[in-house]
Backbone bond lengths (Angstrom), bond angles and torsions (degrees), N, CA, C in turn:
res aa  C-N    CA-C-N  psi(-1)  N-CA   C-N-CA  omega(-1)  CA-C   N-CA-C  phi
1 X - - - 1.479 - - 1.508 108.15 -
2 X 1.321 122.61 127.56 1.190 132.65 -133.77 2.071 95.21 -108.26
3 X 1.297 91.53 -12.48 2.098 115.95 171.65 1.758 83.93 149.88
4 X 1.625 86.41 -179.39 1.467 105.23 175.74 0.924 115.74 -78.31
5 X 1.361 115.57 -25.52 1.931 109.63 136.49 1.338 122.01 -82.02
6 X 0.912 127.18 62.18 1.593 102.21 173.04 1.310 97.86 175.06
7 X 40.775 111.15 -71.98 1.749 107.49 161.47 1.511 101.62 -150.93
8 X 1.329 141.11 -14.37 1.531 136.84 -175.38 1.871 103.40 -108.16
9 X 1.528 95.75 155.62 1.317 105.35 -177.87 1.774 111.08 -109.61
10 X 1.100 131.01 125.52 1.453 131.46 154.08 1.493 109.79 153.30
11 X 1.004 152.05 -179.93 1.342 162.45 138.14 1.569 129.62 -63.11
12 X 1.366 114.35 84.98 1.452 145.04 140.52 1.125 113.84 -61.23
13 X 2.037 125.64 92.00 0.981 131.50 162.75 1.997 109.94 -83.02
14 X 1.792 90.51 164.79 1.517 88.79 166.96 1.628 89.10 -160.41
15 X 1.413 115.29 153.11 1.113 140.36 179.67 1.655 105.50 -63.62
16 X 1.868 110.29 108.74 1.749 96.10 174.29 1.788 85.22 -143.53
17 X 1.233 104.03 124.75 1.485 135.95 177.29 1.686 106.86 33.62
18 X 1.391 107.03 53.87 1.509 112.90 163.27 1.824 114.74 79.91
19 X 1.749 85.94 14.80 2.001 93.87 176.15 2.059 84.05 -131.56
20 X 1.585 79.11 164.61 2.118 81.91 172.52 1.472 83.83 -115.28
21 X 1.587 103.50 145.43 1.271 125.49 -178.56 1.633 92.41 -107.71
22 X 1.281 133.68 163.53 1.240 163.80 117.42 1.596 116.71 -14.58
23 X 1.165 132.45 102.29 1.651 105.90 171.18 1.136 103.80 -98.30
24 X 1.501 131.66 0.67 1.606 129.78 169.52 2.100 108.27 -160.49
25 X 0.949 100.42 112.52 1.461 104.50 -176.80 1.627 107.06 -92.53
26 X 1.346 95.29 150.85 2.354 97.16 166.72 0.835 98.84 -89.13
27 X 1.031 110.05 174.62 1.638 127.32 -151.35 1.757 98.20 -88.22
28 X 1.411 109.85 -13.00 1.516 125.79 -163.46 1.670 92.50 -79.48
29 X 1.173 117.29 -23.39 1.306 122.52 -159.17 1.592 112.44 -104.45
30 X 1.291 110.88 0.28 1.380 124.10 -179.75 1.496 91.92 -86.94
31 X 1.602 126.21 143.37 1.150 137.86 -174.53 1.450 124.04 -92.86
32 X 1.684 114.34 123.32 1.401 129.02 158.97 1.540 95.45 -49.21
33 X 1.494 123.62 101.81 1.361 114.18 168.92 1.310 117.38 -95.33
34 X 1.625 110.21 135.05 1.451 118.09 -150.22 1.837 95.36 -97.68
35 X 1.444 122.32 -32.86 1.327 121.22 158.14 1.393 119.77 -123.41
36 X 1.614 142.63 160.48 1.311 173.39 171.64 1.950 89.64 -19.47
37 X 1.251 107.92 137.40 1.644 114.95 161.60 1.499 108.78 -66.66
38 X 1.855 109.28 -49.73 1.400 105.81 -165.17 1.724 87.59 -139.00
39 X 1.414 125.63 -39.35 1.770 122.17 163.59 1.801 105.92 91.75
40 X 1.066 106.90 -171.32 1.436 123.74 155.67 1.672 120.63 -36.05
41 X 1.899 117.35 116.72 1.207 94.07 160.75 1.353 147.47 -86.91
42 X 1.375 110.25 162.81 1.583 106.35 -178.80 1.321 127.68 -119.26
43 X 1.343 103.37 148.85 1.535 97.18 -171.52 1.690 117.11 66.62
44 X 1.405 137.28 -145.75 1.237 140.74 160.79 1.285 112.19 -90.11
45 X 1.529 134.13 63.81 1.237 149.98 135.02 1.408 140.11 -96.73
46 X 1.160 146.05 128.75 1.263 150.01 -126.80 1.199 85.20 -135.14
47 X 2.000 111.88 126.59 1.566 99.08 172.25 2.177 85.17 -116.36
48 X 1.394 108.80 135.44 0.881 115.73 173.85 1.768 123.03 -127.08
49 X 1.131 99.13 123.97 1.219 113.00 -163.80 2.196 121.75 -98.82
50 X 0.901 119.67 113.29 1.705 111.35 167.44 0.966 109.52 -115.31
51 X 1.891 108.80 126.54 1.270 123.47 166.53 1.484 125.34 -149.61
52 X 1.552 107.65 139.04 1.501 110.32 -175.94 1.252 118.12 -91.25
53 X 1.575 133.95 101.45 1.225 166.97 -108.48 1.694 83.86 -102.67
54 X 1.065 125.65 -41.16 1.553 128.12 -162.46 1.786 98.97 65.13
55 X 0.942 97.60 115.51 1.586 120.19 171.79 1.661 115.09 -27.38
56 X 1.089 151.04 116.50 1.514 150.10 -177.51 2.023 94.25 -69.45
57 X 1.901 80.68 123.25 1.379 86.38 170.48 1.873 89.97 -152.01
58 X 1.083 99.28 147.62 1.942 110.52 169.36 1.616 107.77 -93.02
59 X 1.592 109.41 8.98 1.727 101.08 -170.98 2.018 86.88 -90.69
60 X 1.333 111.60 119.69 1.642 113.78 172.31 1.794 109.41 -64.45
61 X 1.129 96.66 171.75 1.432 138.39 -17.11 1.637 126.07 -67.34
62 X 1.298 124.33 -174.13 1.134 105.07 -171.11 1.710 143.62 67.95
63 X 0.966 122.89 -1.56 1.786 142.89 -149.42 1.864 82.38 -64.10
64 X 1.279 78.61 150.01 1.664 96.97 166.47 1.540 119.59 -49.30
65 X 1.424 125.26 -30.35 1.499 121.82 -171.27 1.350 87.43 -83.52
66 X 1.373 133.52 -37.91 1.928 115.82 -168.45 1.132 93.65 -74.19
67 X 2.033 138.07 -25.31 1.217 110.86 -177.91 1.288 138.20 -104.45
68 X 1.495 111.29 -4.76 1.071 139.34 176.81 1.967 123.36 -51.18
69 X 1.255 110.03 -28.47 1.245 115.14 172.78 1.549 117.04 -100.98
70 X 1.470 113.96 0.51 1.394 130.48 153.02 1.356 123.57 -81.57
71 X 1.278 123.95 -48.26 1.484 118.68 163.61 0.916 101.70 -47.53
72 X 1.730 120.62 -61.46 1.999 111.27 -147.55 1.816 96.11 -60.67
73 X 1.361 122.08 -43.57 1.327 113.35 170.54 1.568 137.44 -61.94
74 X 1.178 102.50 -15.01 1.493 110.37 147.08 1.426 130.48 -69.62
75 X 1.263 127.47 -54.36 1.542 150.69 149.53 1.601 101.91 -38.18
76 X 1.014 134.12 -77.35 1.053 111.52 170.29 1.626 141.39 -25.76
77 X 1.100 97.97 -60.15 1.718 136.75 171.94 1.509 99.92 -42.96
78 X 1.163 117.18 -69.91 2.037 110.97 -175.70 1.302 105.03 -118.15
79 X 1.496 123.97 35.66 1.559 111.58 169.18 1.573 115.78 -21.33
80 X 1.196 88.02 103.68 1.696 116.88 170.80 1.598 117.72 -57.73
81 X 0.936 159.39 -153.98 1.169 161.50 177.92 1.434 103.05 -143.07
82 X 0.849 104.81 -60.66 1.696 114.97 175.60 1.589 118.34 -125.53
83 X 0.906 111.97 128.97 1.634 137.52 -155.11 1.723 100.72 -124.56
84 X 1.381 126.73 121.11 1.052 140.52 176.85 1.826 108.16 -136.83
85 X 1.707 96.69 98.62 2.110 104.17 -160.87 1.520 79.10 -111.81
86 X 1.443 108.88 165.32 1.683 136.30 -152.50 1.174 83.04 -160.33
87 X 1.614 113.70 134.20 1.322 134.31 173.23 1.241 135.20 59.62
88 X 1.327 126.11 15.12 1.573 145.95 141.22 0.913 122.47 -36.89
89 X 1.718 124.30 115.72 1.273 131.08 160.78 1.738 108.64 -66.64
90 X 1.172 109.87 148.64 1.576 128.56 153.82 1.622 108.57 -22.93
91 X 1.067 132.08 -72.23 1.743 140.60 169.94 0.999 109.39 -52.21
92 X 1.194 112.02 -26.80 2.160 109.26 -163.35 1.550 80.83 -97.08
93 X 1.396 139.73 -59.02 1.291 117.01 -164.43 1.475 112.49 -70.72
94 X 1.443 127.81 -6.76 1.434 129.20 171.02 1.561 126.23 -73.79
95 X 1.680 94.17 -25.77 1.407 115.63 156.25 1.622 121.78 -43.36
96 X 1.011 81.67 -86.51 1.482 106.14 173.47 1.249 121.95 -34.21
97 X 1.329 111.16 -72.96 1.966 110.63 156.25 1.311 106.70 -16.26
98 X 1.593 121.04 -72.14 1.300 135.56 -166.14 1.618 123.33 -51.03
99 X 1.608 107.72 -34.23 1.014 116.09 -169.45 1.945 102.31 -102.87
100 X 1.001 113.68 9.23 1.840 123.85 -172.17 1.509 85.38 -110.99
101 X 1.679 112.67 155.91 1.047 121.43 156.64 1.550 127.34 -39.17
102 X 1.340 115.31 160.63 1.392 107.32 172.30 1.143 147.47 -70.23
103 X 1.556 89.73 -3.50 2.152 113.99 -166.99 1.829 78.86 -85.28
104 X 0.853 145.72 -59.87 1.290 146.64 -161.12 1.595 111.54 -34.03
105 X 1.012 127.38 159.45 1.792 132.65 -175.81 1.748 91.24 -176.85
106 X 1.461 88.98 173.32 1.789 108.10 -160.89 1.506 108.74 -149.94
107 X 1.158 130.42 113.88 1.652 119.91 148.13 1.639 124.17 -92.50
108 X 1.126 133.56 -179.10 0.863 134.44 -158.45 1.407 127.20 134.63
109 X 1.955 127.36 160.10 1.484 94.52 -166.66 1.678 70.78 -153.50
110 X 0.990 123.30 153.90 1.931 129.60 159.33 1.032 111.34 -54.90
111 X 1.392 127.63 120.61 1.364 147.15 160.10 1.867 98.76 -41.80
112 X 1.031 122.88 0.78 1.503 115.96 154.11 1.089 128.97 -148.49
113 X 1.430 110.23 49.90 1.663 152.40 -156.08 1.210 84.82 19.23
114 X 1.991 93.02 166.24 1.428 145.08 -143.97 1.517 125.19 50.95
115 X 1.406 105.12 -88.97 1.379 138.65 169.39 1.528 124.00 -115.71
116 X 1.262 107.49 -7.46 1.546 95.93 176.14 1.570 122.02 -100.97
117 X 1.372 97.24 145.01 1.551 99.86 166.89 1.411 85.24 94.62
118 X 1.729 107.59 175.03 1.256 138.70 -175.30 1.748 104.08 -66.71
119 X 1.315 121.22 149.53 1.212 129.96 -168.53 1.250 114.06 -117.42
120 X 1.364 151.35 156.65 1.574 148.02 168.07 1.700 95.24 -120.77
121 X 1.543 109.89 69.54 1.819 110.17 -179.96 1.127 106.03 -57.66
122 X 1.382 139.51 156.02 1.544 148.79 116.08 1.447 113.75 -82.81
123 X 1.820 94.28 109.12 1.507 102.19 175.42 1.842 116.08 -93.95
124 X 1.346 134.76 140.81 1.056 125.16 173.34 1.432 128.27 -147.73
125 X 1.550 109.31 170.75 1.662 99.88 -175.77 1.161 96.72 -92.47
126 X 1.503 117.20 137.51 1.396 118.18 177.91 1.554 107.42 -101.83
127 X 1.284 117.87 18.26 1.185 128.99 170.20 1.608 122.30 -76.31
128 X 1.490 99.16 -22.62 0.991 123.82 -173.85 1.381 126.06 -126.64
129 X 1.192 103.97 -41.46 1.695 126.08 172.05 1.278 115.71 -89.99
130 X 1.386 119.34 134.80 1.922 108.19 167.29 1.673 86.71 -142.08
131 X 1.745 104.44 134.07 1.236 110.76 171.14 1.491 115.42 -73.94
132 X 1.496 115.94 156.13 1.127 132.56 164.66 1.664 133.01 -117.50
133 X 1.542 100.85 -25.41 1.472 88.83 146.83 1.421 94.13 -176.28
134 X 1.244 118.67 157.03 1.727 119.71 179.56 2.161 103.01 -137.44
135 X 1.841 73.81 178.41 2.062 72.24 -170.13 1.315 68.88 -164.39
136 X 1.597 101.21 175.68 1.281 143.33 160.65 1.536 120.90 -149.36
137 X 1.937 98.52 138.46 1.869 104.75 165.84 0.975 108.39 -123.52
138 X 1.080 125.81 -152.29 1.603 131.68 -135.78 1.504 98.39 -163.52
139 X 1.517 131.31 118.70 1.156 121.87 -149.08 1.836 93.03 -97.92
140 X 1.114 131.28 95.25 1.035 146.32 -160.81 1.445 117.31 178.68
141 X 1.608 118.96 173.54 1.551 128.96 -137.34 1.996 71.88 -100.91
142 X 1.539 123.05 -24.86 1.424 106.23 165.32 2.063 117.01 -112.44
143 X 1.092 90.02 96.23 1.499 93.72 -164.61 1.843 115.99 -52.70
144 X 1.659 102.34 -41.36 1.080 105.31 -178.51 1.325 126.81 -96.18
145 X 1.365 122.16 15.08 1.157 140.50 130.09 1.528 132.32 -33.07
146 X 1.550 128.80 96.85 1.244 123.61 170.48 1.288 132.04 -26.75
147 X 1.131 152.78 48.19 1.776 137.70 -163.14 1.470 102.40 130.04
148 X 0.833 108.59 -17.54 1.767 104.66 -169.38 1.152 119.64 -46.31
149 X 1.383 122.96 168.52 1.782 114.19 -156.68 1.922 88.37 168.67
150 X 1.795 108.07 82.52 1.122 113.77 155.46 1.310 134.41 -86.03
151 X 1.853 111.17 -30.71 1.523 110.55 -176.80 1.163 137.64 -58.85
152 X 1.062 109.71 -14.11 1.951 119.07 -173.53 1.446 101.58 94.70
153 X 1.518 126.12 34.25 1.488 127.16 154.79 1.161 107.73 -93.12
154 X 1.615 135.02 154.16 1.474 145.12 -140.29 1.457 85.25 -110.31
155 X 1.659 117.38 -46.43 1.721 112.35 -172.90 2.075 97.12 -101.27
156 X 1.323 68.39 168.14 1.744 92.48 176.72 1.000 131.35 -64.48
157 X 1.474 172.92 159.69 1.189 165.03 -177.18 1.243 117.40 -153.86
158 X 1.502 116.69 145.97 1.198 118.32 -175.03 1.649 116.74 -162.51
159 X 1.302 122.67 159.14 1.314 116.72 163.55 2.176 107.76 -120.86
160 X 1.251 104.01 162.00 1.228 125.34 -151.76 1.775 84.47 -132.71
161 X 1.377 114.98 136.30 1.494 120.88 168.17 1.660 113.57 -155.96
162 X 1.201 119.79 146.52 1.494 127.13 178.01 1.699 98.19 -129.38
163 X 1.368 120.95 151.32 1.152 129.21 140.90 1.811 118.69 -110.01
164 X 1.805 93.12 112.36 1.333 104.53 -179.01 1.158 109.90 -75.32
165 X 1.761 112.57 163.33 1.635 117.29 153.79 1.890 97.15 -127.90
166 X 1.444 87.02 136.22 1.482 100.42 -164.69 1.699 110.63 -88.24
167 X 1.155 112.04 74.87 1.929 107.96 -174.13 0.814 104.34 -8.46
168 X 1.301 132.87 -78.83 1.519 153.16 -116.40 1.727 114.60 -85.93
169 X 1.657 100.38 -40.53 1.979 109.28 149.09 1.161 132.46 -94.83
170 X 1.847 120.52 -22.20 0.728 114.00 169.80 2.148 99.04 119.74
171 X 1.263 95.21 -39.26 1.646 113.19 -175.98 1.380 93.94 -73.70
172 X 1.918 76.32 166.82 1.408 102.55 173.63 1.578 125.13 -124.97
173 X 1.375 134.53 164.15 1.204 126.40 175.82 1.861 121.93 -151.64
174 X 1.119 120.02 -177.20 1.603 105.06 174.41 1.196 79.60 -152.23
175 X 1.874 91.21 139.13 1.607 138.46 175.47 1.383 101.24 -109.87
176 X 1.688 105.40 128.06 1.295 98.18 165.82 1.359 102.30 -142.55
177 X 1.426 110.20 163.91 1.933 110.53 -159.85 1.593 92.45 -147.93
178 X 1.190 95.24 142.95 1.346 116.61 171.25 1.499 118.41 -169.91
179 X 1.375 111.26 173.69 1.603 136.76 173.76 1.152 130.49 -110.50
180 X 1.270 158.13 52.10 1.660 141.13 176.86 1.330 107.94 -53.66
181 X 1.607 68.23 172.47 1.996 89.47 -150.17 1.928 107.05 -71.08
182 X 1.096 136.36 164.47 1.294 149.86 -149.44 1.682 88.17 -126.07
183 X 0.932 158.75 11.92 1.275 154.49 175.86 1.633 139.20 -102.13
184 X 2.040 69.20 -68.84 1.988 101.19 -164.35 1.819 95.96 -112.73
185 X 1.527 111.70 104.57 1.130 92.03 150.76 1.232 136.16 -114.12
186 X 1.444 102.63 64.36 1.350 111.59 147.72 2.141 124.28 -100.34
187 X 2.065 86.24 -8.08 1.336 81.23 173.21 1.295 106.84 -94.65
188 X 1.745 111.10 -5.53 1.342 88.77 -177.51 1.345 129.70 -86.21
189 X 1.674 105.63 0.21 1.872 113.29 172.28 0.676 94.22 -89.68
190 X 2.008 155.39 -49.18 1.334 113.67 -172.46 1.071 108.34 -83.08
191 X 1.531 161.20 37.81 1.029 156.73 78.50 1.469 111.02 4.17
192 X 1.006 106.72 -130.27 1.535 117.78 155.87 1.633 113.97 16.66
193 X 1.050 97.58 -65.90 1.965 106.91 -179.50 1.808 103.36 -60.30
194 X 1.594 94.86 -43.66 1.839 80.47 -165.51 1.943 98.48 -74.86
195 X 1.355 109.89 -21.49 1.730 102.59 178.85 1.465 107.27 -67.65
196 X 1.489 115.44 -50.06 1.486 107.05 165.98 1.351 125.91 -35.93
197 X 1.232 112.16 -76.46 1.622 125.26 178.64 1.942 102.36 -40.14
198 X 1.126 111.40 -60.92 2.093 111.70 175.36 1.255 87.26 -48.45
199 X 1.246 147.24 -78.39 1.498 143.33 -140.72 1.617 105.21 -44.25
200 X 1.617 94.81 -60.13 1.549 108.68 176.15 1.165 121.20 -54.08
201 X 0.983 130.42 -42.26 2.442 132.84 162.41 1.228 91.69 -58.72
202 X 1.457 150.21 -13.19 1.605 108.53 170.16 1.350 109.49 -92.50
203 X 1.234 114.74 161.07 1.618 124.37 -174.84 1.671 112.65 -65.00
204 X 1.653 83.91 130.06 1.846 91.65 -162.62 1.657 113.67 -69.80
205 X 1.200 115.72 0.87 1.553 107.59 176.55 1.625 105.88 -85.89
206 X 1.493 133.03 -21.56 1.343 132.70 172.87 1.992 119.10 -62.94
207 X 1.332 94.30 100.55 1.793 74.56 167.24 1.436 117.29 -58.35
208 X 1.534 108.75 154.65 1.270 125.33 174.38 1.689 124.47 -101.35
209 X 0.727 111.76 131.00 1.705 104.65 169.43 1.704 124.11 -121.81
210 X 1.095 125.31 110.32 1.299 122.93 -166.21 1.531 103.33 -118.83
211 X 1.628 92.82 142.40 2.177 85.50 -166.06 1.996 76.49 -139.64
212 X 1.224 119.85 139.16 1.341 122.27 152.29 1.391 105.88 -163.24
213 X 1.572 115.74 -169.15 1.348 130.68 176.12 1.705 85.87 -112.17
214 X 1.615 115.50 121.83 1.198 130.34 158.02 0.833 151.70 -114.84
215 X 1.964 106.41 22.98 1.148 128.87 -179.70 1.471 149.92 22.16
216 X 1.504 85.90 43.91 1.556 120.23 -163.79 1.625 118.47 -142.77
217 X 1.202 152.33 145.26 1.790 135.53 -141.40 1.673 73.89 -102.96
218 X 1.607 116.58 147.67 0.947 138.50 156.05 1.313 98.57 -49.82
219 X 1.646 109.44 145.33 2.019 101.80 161.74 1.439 119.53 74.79
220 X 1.463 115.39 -27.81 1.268 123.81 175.67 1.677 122.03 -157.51
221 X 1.675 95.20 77.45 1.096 117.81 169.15 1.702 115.38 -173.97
222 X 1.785 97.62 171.70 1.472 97.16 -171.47 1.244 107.24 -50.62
223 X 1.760 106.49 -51.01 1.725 102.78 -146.51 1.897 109.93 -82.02
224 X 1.796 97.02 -0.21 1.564 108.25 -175.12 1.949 83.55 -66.46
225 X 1.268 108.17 -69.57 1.466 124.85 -162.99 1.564 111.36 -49.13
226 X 1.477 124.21 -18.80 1.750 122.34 -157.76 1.814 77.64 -105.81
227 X 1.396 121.00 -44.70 1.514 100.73 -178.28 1.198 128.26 -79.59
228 X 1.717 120.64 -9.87 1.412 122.97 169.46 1.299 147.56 -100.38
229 X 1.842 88.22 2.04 1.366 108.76 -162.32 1.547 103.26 -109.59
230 X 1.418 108.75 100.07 1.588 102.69 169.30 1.563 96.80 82.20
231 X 0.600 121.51 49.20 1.573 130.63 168.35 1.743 131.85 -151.22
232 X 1.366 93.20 -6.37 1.648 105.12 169.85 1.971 108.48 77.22
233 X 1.564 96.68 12.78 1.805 98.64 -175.84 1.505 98.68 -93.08
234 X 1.170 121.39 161.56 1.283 121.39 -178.87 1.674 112.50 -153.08
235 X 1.307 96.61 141.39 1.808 91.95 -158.95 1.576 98.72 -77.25
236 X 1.523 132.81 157.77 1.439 116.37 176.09 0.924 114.68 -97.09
237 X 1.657 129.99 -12.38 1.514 134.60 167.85 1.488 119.13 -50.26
238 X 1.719 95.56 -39.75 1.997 107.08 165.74 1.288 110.23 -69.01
239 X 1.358 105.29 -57.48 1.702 108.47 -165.35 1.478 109.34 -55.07
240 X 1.046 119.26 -48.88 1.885 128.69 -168.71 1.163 105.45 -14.53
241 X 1.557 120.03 149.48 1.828 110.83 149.56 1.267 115.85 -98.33
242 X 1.488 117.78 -27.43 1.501 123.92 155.70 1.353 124.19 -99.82
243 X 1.519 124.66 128.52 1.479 108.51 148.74 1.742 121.92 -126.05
244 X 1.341 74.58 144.34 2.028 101.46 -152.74 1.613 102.97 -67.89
245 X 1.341 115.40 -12.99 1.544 113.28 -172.48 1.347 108.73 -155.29
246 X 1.199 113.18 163.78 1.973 124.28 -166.01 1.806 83.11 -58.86
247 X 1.506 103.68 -173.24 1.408 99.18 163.65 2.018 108.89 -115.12
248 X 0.954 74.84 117.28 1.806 84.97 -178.20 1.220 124.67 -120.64
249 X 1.633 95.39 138.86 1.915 100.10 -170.67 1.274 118.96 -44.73
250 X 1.447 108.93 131.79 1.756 106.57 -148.37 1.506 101.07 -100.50
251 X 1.401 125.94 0.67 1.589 139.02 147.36 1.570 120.36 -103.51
252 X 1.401 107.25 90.62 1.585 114.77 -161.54 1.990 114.66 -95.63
253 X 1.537 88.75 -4.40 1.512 123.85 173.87 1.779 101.34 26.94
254 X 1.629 113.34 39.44 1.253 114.84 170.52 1.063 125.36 85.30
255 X 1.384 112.64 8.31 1.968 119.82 167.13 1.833 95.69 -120.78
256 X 1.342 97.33 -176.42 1.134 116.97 -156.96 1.481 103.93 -59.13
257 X 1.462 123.99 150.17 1.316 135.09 169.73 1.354 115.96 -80.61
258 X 1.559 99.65 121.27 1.584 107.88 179.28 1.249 121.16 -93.25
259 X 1.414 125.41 124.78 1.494 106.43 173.51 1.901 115.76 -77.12
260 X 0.958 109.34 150.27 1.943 122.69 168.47 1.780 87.24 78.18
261 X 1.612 117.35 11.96 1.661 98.54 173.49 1.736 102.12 -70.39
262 X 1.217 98.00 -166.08 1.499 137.75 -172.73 1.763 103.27 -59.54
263 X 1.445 104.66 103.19 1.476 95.63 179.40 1.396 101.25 -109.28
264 X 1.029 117.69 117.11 2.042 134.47 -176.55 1.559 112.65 -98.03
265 X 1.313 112.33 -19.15 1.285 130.53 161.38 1.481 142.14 -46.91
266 X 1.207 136.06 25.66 1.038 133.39 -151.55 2.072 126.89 -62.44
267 X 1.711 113.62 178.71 0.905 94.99 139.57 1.869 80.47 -179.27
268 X 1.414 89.62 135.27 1.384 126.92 -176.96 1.242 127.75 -74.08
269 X 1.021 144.84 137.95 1.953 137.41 149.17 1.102 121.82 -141.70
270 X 1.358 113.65 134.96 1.842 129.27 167.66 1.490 105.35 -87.56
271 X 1.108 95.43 171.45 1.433 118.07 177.10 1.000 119.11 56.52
272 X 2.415 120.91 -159.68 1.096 129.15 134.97 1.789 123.47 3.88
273 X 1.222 151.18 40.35 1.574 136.48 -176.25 1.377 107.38 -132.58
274 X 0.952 122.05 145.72 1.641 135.35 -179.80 1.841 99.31 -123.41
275 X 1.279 120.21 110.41 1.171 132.10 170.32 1.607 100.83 -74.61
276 X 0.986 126.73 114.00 1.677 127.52 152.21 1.073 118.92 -66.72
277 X 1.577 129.16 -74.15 1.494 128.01 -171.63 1.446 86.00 -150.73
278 X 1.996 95.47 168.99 1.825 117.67 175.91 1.383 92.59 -156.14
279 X 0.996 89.05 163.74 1.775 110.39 179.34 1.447 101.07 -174.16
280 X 1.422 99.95 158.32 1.341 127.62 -163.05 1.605 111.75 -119.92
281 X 1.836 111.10 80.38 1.407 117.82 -155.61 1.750 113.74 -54.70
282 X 0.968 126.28 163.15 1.399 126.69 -170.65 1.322 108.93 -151.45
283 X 1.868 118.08 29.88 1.320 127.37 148.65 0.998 127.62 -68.51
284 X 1.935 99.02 143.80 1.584 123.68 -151.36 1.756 97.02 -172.47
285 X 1.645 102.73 140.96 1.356 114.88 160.03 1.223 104.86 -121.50
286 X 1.374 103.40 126.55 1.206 127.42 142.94 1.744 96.37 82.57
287 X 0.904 123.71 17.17 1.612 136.59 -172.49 1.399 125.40 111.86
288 X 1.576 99.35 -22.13 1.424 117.92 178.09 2.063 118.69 -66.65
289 X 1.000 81.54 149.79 1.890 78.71 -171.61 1.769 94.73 -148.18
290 X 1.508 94.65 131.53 2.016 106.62 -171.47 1.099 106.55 -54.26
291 X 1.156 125.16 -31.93 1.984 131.79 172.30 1.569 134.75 -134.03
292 X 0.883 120.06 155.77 1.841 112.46 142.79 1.299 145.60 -47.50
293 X 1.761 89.72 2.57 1.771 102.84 -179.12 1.484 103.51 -118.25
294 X 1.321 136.19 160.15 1.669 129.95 144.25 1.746 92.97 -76.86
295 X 0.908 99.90 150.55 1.725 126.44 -173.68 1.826 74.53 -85.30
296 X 1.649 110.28 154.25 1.351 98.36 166.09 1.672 90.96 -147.37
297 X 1.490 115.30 131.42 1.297 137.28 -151.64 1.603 110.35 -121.44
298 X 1.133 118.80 146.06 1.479 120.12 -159.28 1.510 91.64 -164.96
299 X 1.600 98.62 112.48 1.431 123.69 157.39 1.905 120.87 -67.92
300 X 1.241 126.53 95.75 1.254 118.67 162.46 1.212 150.18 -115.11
301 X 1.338 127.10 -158.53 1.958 114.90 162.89 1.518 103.46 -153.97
302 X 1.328 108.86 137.67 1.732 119.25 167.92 1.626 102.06 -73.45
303 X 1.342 107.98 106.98 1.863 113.79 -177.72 2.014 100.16 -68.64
């Protein structure tokens, strides 16, 4: 569908600037949040959000019906502006639509075209956002190939892109979302290289914004280094002037939250952008949490 149009338990403190941080929290300790990390934007600020949806399954623990009324209450809670989800089924992102306000809309296509297979959606406010044109490739030696899958990764890969026009300034920008593979990283550098190289064919006066799960440590990895190096991308966890939360492994896959773990989470920008703050949400009822990922959220502005 092309859019709807279209691991240890206990408390390990350590001394960080006159507060004790956590070096691993229970899951008990992750917060019922009573208001928004970063919420609704205001004014000409862009709240942009990446998160890996965890695939809808009814096999427990966890199944999509116990989590499904936790996301939409998250989503609700800081309606993002722009939403970039990883690993969505077709139903699970119909959900979601359903359960988000109505200004909201989605593109996106199955990583094994139409409807099948896992999806890289772009969700957005169209209150604010109106697309202007979108595509998809195929993270492979044939990009524009439907399904394709040269590297020696077992699943499919793909990236998902829109170029927005932003009502509300008047500008424009391109979002692009994707997943690398969890396996092979050797698909995940040429990955990386062929998103670099696309980044570079779009016209250099457009900022870029890129949000995915890249299953690779921020800061210390190939595909961190092939997208930041000499390419004008910039991570927003560096760039930020605020950040709203410790930094914690941003795939916590249902054990305790680590702070300074493994953040695989990204989200990127070229050009013109001033990162304000990010944080790495750690909403949950009642122990329950909408995924295996912290959603990780980034307040910005097109300068």
């Amino acid at each position: 569908m092309r859019r709807r149009w279209g691991r240890l338990l206990g408390l390990v403190c350590v001394l960080v600037v006159g507060s004790v941080l956590p070096l691993a929290q229970p899951m008990a300790a992750a917060r019922d949040r009573g208001g928004p990390l970063i919420g609704a934007a205001r004014g000409d600020e862009l709240h942009v959000m990446s998160f890996n949806l965890r695939f809808a399954s009814e096999r427990g623990p966890h199944t999509w019906s116990q989590r499904r009324p936790i996301m939409a209450a998250l989503l609700r809670l800081e309606q993002p502006t722009l939403l970039g989800t990883q690993e969505g089924f077709y139903g699970q992102l119909r959900d979601i639509a359903e359960d988000l306000p109505d200004r909201y809309d989605w593109i996106g296509e199955g990583r094994k075209g139409g409807s099948r297979d896992e999806f890289v959606a772009i969700f957005f406010d169209t209150d604010r956002l109106e697309p202007v044109a979108y595509d998809h490739f195929w993270l492979s030696d044939t990009p524009d190939v439907v399904g394709s899958n040269t590297w020696g990764n077992d699943s499919v890969r793909m990236v998902t892109w829109v170029r927005f026009h932003d009502k509300r300034t008047g500008r424009e920008f391109i979002a692009l979302n994707t997943h690398l593979d969890d396996e092979s990283a050797y698909s995940r550098t040429r990955a990386a290289e062929l998103i670099r190289d696309r980044i570079g064919a779009f016209p250099a006066d457009l900022p870029i914004i890129v949000t995915g799960d890249f299953n690779d440590a921020a800061e210390n990895s190939a595909p961190y280094d092939i997208l930041t190096t000499g390419t004008g991308l910039t991570e927003s966890w560096r760039a930020a002037r605020h950040r709203l939360t410790p930094a914690y492994g941003s795939w916590h896959h249902y054990v305790p939250l680590r702070v300074n773990g493994r953040r695989i989470d990204w989200v990127l920008t070229r050009g013109k952008v001033t990162v304000d703050a990010v944080g790495l949400n750690t909403f949950s009822r009642k122990g329950e949490f909408p995924s295996d990922h912290l959603p990780l959220q980034v307040r910005l502005h097109l300068d």
